[in-house]
MIDOSE-1310 file (N, C-alpha, C; in nm, 2 decimals, decimal comma, always signed):
residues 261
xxxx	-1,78/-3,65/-2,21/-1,87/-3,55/-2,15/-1,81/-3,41/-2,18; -1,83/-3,32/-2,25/-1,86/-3,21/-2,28/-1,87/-3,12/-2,12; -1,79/-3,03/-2,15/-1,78/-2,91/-1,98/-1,75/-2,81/-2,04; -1,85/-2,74/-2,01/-1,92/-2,63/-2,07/-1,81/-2,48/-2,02
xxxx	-1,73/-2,42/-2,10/-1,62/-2,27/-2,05/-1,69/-2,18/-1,90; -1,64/-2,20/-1,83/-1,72/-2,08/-1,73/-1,79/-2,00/-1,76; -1,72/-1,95/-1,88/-1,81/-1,82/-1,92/-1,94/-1,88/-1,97; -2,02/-1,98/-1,98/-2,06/-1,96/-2,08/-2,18/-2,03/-1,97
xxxx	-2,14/-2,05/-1,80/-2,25/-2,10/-1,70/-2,30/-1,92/-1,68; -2,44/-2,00/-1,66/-2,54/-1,84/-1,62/-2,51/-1,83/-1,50; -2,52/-1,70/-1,41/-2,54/-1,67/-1,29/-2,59/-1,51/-1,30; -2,66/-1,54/-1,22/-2,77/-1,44/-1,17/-2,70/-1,37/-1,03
xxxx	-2,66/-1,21/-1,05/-2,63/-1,17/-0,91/-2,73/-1,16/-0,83; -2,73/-1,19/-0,69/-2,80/-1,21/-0,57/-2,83/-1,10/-0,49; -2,96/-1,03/-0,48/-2,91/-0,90/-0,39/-2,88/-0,88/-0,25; -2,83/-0,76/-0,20/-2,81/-0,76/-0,09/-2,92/-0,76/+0,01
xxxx	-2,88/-0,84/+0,14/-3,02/-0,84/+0,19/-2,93/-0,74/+0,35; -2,99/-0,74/+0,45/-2,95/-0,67/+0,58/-2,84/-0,82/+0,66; -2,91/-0,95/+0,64/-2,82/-1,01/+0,69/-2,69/-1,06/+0,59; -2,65/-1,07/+0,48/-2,61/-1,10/+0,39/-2,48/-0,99/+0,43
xxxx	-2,53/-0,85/+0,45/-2,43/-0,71/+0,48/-2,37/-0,76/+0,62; -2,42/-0,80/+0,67/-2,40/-0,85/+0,82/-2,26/-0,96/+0,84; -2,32/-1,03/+0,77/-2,21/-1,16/+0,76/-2,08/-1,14/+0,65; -2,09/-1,04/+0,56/-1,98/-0,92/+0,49/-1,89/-0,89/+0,56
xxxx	-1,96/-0,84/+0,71/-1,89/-0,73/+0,77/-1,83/-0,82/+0,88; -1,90/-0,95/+0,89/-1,84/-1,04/+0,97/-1,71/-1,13/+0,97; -1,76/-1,15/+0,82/-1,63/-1,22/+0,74/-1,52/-1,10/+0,71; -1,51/-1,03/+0,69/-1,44/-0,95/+0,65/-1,30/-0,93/+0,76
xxxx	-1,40/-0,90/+0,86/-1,34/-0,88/+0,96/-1,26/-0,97/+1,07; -1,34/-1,11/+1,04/-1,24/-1,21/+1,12/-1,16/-1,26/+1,04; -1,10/-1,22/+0,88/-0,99/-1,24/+0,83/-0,89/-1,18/+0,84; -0,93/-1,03/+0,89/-0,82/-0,91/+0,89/-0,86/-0,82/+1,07
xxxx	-0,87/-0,70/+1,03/-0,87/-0,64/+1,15/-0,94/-0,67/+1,28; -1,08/-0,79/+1,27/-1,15/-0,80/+1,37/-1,06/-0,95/+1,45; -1,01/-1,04/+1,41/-0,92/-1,15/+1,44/-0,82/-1,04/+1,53; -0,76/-0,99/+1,48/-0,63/-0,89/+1,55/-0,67/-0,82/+1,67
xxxx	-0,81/-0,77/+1,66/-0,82/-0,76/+1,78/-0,89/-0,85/+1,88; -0,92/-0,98/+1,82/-0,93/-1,09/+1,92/-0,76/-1,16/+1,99; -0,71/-1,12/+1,93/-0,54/-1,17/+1,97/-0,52/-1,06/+2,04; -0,55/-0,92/+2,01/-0,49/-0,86/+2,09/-0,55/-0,86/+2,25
xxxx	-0,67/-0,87/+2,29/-0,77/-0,89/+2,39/-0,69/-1,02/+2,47; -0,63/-1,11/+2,36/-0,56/-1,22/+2,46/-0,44/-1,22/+2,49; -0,37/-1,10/+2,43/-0,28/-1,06/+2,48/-0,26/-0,97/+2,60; -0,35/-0,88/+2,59/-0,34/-0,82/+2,70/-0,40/-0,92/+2,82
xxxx	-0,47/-0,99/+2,83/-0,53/-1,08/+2,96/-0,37/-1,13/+2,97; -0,30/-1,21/+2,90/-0,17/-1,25/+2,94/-0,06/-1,16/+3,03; -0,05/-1,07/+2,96/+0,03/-0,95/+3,02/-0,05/-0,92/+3,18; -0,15/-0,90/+3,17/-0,21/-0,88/+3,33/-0,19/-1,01/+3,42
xxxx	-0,17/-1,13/+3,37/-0,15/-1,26/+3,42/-0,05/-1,28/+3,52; +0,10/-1,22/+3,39/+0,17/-1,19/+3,46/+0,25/-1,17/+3,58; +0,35/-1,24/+3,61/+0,39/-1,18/+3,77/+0,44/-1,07/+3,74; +0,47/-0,95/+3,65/+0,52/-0,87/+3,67/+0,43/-0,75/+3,62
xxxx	+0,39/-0,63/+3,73/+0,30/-0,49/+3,60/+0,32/-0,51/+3,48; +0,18/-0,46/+3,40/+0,22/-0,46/+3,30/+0,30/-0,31/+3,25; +0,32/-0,22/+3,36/+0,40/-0,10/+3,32/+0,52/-0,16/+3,31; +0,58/-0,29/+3,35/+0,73/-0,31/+3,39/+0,75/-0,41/+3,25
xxxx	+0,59/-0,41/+3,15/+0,65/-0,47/+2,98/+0,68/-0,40/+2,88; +0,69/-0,46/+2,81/+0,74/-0,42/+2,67/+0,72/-0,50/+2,59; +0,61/-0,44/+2,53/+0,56/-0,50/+2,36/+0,60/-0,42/+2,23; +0,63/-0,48/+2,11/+0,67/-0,42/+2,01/+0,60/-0,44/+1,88
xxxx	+0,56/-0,35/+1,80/+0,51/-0,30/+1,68/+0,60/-0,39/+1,59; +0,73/-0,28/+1,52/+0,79/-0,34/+1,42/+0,92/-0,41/+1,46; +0,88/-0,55/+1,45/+1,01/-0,63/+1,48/+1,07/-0,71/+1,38; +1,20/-0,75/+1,37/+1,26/-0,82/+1,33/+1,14/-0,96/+1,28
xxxx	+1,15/-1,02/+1,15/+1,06/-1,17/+1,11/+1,16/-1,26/+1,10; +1,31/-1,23/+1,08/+1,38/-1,35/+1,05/+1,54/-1,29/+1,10; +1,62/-1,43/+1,13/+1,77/-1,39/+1,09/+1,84/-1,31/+0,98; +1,84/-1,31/+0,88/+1,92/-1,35/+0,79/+1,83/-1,18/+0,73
xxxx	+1,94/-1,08/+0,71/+1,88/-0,94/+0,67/+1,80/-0,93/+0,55; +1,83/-1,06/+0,44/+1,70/-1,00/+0,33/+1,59/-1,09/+0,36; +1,59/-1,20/+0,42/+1,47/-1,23/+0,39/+1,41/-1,14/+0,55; +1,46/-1,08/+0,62/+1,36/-1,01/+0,67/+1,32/-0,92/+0,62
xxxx	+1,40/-0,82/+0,53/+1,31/-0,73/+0,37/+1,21/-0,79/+0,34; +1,23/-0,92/+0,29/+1,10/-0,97/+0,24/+0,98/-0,97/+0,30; +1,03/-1,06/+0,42/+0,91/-1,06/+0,54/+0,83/-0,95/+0,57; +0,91/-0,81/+0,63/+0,85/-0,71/+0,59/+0,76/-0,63/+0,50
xxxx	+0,81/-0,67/+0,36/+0,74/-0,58/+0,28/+0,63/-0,73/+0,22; +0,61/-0,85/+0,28/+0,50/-0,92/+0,26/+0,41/-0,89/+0,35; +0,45/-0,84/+0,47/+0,35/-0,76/+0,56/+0,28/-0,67/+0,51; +0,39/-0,58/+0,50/+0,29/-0,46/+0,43/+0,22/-0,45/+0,28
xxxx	+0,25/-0,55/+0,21/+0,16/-0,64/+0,08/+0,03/-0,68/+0,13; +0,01/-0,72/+0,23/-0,08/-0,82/+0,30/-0,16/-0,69/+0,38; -0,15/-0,60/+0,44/-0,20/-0,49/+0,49/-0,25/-0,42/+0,39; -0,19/-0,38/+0,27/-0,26/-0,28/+0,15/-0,35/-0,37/+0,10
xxxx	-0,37/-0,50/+0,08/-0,47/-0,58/+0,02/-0,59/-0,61/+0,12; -0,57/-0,60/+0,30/-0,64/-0,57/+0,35/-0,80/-0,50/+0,34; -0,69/-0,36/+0,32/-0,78/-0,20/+0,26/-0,84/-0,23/+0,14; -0,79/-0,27/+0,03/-0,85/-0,29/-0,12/-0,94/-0,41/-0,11
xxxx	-0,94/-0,50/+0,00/-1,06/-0,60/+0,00/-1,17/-0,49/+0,01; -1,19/-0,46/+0,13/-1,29/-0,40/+0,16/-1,35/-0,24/+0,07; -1,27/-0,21/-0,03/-1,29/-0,10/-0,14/-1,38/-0,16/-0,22; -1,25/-0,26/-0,27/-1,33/-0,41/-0,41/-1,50/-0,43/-0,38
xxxx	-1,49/-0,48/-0,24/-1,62/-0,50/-0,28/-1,75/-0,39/-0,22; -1,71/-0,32/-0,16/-1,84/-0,20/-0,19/-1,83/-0,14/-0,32; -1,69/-0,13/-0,41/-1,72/-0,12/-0,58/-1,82/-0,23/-0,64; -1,79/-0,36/-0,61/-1,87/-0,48/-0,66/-2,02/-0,46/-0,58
xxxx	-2,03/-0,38/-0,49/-2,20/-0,40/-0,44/-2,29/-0,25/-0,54; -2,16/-0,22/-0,60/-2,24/-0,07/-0,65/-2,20/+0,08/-0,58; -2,14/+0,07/-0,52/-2,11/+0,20/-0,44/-2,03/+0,28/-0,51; -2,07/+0,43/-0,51/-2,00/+0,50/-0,60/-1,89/+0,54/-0,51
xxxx	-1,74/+0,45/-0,51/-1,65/+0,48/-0,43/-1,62/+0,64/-0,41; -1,55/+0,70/-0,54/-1,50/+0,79/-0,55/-1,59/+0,90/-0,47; -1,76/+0,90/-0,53/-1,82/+1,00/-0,45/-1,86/+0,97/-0,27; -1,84/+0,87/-0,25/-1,90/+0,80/-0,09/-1,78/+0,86/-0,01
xxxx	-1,64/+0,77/-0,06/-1,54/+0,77/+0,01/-1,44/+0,86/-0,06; -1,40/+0,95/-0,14/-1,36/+1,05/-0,20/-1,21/+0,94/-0,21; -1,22/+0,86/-0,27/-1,10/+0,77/-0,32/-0,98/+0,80/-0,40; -1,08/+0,97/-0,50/-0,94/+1,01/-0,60/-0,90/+1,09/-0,50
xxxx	-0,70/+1,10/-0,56/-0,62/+1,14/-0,53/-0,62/+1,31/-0,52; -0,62/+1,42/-0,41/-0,60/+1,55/-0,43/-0,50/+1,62/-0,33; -0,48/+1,68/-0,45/-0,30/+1,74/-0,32/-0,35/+1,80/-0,21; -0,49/+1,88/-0,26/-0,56/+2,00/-0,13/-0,56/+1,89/+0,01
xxxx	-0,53/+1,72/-0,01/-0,58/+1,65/+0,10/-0,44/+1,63/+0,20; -0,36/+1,69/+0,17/-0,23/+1,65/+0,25/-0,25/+1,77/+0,38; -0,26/+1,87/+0,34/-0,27/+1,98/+0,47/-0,39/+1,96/+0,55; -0,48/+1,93/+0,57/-0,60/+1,86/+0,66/-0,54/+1,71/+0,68
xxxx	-0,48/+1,64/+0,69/-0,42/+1,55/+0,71/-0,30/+1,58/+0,74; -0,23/+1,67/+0,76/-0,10/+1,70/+0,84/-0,19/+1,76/+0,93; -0,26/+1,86/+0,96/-0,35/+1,91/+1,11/-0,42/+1,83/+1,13; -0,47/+1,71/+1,06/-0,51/+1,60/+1,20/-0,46/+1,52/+1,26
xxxx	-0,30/+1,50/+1,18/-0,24/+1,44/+1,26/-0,16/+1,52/+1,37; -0,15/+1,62/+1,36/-0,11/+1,71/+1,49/-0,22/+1,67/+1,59; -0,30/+1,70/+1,55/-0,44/+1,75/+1,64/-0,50/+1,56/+1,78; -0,42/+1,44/+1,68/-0,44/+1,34/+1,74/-0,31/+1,29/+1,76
xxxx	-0,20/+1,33/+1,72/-0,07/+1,27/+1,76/-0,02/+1,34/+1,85; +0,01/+1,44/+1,90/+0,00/+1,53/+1,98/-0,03/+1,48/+2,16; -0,14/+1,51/+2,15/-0,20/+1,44/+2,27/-0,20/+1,33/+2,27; -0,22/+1,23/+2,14/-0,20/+1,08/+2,20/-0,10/+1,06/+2,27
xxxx	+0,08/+1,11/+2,22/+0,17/+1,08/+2,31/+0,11/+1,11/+2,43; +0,07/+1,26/+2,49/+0,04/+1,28/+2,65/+0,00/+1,16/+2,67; -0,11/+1,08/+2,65/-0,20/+1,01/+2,70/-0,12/+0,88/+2,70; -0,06/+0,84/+2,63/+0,04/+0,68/+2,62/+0,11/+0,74/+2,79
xxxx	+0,20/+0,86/+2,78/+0,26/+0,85/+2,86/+0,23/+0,82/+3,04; +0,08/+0,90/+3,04/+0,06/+0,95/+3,15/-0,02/+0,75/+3,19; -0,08/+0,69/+3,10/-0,13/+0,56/+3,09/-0,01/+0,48/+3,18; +0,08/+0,49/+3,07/+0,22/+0,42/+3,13/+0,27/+0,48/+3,28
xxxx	+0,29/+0,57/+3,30/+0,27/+0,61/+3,47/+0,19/+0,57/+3,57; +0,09/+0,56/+3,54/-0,02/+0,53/+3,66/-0,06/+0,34/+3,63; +0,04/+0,29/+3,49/+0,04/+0,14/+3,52/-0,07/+0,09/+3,44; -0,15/+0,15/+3,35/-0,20/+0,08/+3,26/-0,21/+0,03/+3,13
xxxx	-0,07/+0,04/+3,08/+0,01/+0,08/+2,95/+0,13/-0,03/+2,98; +0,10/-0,08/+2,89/+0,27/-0,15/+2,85/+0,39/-0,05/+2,79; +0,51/-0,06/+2,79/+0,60/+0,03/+2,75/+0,61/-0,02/+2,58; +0,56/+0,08/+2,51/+0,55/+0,05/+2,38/+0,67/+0,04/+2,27
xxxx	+0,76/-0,04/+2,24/+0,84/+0,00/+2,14/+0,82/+0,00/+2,02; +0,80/+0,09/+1,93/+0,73/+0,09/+1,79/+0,85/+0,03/+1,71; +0,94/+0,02/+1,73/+1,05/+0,00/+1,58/+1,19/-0,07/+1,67; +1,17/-0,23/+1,68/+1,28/-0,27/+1,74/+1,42/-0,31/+1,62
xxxx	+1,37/-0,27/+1,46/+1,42/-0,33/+1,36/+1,60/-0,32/+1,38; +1,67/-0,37/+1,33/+1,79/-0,39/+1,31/+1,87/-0,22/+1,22; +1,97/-0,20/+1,25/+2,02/-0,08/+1,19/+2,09/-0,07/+1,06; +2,00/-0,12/+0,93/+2,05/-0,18/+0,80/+1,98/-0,06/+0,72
xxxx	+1,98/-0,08/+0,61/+1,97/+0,03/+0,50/+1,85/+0,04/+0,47; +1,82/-0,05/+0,50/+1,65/-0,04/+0,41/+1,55/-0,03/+0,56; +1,60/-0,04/+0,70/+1,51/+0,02/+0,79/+1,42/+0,13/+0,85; +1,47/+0,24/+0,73/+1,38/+0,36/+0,76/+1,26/+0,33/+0,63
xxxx	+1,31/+0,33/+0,49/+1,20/+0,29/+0,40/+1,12/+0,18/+0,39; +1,19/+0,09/+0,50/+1,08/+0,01/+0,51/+0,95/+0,05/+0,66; +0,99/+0,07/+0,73/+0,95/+0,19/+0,86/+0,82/+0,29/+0,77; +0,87/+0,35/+0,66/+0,77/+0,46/+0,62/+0,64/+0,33/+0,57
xxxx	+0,72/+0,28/+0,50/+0,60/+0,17/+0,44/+0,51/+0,14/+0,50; +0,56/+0,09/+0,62/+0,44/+0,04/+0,73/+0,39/+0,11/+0,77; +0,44/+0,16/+0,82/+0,27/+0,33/+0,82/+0,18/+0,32/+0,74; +0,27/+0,36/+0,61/+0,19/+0,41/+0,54/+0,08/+0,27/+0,53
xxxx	+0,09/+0,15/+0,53/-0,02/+0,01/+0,55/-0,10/+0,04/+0,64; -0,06/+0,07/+0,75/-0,14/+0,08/+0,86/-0,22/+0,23/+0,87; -0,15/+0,30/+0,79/-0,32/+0,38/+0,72/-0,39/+0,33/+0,64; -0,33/+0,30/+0,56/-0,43/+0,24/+0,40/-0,50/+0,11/+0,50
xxxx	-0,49/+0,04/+0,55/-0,57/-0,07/+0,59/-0,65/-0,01/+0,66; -0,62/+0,06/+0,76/-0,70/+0,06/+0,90/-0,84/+0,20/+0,86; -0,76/+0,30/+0,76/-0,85/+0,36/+0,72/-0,94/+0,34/+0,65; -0,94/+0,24/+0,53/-1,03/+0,22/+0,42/-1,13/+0,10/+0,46
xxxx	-1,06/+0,02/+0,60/-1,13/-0,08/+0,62/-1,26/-0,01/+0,72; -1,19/+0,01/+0,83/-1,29/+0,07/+0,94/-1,33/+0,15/+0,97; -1,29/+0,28/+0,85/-1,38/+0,39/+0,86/-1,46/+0,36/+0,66; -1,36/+0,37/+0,60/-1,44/+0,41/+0,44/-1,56/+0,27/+0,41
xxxx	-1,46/+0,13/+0,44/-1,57/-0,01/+0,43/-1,67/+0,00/+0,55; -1,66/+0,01/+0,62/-1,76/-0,06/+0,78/-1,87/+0,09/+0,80; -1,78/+0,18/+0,83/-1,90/+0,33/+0,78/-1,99/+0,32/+0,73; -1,92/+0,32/+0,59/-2,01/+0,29/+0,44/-2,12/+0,18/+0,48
xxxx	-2,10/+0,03/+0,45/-2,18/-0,07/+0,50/-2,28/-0,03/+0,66; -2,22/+0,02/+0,77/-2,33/+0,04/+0,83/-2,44/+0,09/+0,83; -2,40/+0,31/+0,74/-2,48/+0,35/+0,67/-2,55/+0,27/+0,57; -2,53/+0,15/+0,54/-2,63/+0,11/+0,44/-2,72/+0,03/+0,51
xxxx	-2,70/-0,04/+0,64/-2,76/-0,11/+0,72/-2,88/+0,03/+0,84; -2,87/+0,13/+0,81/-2,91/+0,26/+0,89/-2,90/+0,20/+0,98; -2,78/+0,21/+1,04/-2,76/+0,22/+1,23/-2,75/+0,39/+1,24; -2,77/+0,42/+1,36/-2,79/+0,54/+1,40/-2,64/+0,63/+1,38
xxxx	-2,62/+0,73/+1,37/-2,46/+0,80/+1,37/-2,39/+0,75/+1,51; -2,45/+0,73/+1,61/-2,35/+0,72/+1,72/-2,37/+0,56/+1,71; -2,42/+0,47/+1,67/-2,40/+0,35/+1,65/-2,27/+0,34/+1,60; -2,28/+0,41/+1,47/-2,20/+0,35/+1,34/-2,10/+0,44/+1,37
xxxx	-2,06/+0,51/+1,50/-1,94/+0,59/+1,57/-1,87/+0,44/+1,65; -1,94/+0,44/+1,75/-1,92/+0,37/+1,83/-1,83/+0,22/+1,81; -1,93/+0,14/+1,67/-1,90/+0,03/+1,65/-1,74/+0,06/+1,61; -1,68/+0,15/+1,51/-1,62/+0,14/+1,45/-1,52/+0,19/+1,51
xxxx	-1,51/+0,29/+1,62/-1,43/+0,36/+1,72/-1,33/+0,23/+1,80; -1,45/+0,15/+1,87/-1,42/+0,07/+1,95/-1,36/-0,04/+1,90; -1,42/-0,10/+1,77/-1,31/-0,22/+1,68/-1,17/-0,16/+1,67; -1,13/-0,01/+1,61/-1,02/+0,06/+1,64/-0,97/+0,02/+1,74
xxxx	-1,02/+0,03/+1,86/-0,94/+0,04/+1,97/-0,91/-0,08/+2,02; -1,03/-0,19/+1,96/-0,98/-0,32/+2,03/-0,84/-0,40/+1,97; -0,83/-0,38/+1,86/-0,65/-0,42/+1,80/-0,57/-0,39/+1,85; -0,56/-0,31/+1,92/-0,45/-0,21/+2,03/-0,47/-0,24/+2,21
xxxx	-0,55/-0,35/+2,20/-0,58/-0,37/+2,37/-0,38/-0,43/+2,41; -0,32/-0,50/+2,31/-0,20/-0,57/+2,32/-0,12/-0,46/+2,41; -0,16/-0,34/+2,36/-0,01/-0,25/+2,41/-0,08/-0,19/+2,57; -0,23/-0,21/+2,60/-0,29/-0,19/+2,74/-0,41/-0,11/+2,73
xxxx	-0,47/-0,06/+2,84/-0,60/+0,06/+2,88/-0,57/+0,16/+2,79; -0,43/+0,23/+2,81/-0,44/+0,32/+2,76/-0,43/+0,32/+2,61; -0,36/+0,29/+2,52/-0,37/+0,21/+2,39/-0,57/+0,20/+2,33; -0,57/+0,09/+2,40/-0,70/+0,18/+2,34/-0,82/+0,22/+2,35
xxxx	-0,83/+0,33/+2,52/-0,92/+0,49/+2,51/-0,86/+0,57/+2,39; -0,67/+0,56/+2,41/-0,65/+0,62/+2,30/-0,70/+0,61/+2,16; -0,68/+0,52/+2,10/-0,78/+0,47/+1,96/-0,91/+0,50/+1,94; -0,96/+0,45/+2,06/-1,12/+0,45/+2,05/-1,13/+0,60/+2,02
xxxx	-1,06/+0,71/+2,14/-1,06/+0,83/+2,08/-1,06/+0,85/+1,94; -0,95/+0,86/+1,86/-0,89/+0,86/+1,77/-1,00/+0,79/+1,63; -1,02/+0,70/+1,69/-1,16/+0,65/+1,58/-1,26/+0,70/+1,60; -1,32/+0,76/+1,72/-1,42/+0,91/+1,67/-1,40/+0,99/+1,63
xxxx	-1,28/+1,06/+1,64/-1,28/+1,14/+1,57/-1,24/+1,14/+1,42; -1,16/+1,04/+1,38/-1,15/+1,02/+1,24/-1,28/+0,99/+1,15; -1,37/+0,92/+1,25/-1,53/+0,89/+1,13/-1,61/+0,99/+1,15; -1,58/+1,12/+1,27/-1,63/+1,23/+1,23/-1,63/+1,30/+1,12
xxxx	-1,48/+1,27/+1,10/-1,41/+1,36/+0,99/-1,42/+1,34/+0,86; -1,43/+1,21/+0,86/-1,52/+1,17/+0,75/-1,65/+1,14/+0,73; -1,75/+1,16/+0,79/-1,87/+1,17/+0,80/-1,87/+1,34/+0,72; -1,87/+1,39/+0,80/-1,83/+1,55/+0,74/-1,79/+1,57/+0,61
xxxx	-1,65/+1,52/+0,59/-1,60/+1,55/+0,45/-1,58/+1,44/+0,31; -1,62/+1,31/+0,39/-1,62/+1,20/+0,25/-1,46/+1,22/+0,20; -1,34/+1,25/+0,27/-1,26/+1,24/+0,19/-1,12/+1,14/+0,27; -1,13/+1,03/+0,22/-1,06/+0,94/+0,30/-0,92/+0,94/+0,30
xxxx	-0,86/+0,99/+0,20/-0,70/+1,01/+0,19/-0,67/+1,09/+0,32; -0,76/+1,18/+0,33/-0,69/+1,27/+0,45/-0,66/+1,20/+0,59; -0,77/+1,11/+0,63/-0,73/+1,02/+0,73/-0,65/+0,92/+0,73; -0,62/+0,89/+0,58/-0,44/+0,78/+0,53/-0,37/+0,85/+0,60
xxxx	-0,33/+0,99/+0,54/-0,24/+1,08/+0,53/-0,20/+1,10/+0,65; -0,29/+1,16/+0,74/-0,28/+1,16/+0,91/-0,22/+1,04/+0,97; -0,34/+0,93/+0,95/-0,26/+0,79/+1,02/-0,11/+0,78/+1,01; -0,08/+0,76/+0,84/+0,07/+0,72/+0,84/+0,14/+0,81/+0,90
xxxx	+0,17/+0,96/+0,93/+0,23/+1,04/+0,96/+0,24/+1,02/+1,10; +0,15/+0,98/+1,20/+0,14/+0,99/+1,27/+0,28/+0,87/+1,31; +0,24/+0,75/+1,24/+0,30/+0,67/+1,25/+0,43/+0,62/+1,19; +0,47/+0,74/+1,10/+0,56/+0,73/+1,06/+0,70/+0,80/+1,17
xxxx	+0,63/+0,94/+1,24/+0,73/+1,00/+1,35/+0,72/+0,90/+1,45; +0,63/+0,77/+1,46/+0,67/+0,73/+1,60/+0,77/+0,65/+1,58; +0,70/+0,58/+1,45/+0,86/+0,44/+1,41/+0,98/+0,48/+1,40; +1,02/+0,60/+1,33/+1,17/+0,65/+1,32/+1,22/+0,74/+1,47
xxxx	+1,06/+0,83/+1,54/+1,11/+0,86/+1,65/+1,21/+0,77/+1,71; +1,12/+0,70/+1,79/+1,12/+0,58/+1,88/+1,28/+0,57/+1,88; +1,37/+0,47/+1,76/+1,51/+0,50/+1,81/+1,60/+0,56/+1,80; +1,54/+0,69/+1,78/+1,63/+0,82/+1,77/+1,63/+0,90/+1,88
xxxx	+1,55/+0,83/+1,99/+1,48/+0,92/+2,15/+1,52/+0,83/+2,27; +1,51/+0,69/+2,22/+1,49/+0,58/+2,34/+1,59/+0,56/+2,36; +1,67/+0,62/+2,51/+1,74/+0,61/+2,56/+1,85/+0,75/+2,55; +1,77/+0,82/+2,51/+1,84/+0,94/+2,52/+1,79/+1,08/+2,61
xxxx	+1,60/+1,01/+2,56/+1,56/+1,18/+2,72/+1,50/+1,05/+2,80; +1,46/+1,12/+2,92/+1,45/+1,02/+3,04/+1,26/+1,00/+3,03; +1,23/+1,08/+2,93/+1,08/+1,09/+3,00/+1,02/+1,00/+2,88; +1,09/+0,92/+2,82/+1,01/+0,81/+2,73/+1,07/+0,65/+2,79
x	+0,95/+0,55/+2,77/+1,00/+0,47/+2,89/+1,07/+0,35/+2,76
């Protein structure tokens, strides 16, 4: 029997229909960021379970994956392998549905996008600390430790890395993919605010209440900002910054002024 080269079977692309986009955004999402924030939702129920406040926990961001100092290099930077491929799922295929990336989501590279992305990250890192802190006071906040890593050589470059993932994923996925796709489903602007604000915020329920009003904040105003300007680097650029002074902050502070917990 004769088996004919792949190439050489027909297929016909299939168009997009409203539910087809639906189940896109469905799958997409319970492989990556929408799963994360079903764990985080059950993490926080646990933490409340609890016999102790959850102001008197401590949850942690970047931790240690193994004994043994290189294979936790590895472990790490397969994290943040797995985070950048995240973001690029969700690019790939609004390029495969036809979307003019570059003009939708302003995808090329421009230096003009670093300074709008250094003032948004002031403009939302800034006050997010107030709000983590004042959360954690009044007991709705876990005490967050962003960077429990070990004090080895490769812990600050690997520290920037992950930032820098947790912009490239979080921004290309849930504002430049889910945006984009809702706009093509025409949900209303505060729909396609809303939906996307609050997915933000639900991956961060782990760290408490305040964690994520904070987000949810933080993802209106970022799909504002891109609504406005189509240019998605700038909201990388912010995210990782943001998150690059917390990871290296964190144990260069903790334990040194009184007013971080």
């Amino acid at each position: 029997m004769r088996v004919h080269p792949e190439t050489e079977l027909p297929a016909t692309p299939r168009p997009y229909t409203r539910a087809s986009i639906w189940f896109e955004i469905a799958l997409v999402f319970t492989v990556t960021l929408g799963m994360s924030g079903l764990r985080s939702l059950i993490s926080l129920i646990d933490s409340l379970l609890a016999p102790t406040p959850i102001a008197s926990q401590t949850v942690t961001i970047v931790a240690p994956q193994a004994k043994a100092g290189l294979l936790d290099l590895i472990k790490q930077l397969l994290s943040v392998a797995s985070g950048i491929a995240w973001g690029a799922l969700g690019i790939y295929l609004l390029w495969r549905a036809g979307v003019n990336i570059r003009e939708r989501l302003g995808t090329d590279w421009r230096w003009r996008d670093i300074g709008p992305g250094i003032g948004l990250a002031a403009l939302i890192g800034i006050p997010g600390i107030g709000l983590y802190l004042v959360a954690h006071a009044v007991g709705m906040n876990l005490a967050v430790a962003p960077s429990v890593l070990n004090d080895t050589w490769w812990r600050v470059p690997v520290l920037v890395l992950a930032a820098i993932q947790n912009g490239f994923a979080e921004e290309f996925l849930v504002v430049g993919y889910l945006v984009t796709r809702l706009q093509q489903l025409r949900l209303p602007i505060w729909g396609i605010l809303l939906f996307s604000s609050v997915l933000r915020g639900s991956y961060h329920l782990y760290q408490g209440f305040g964690g994520f009003i904070g987000n949810v904040v933080m993802g209106l105003v970022f799909a504002l900002v891109f609504l406005r300007w189509r240019r998605i680097w700038v909201l990388v650029i912010a995210h990782s910054l943001i998150d690059t002074v917390t990871f290296i902050g964190y144990p260069l502070l903790h334990g040194h002024v009184s007013w971080l917990p």
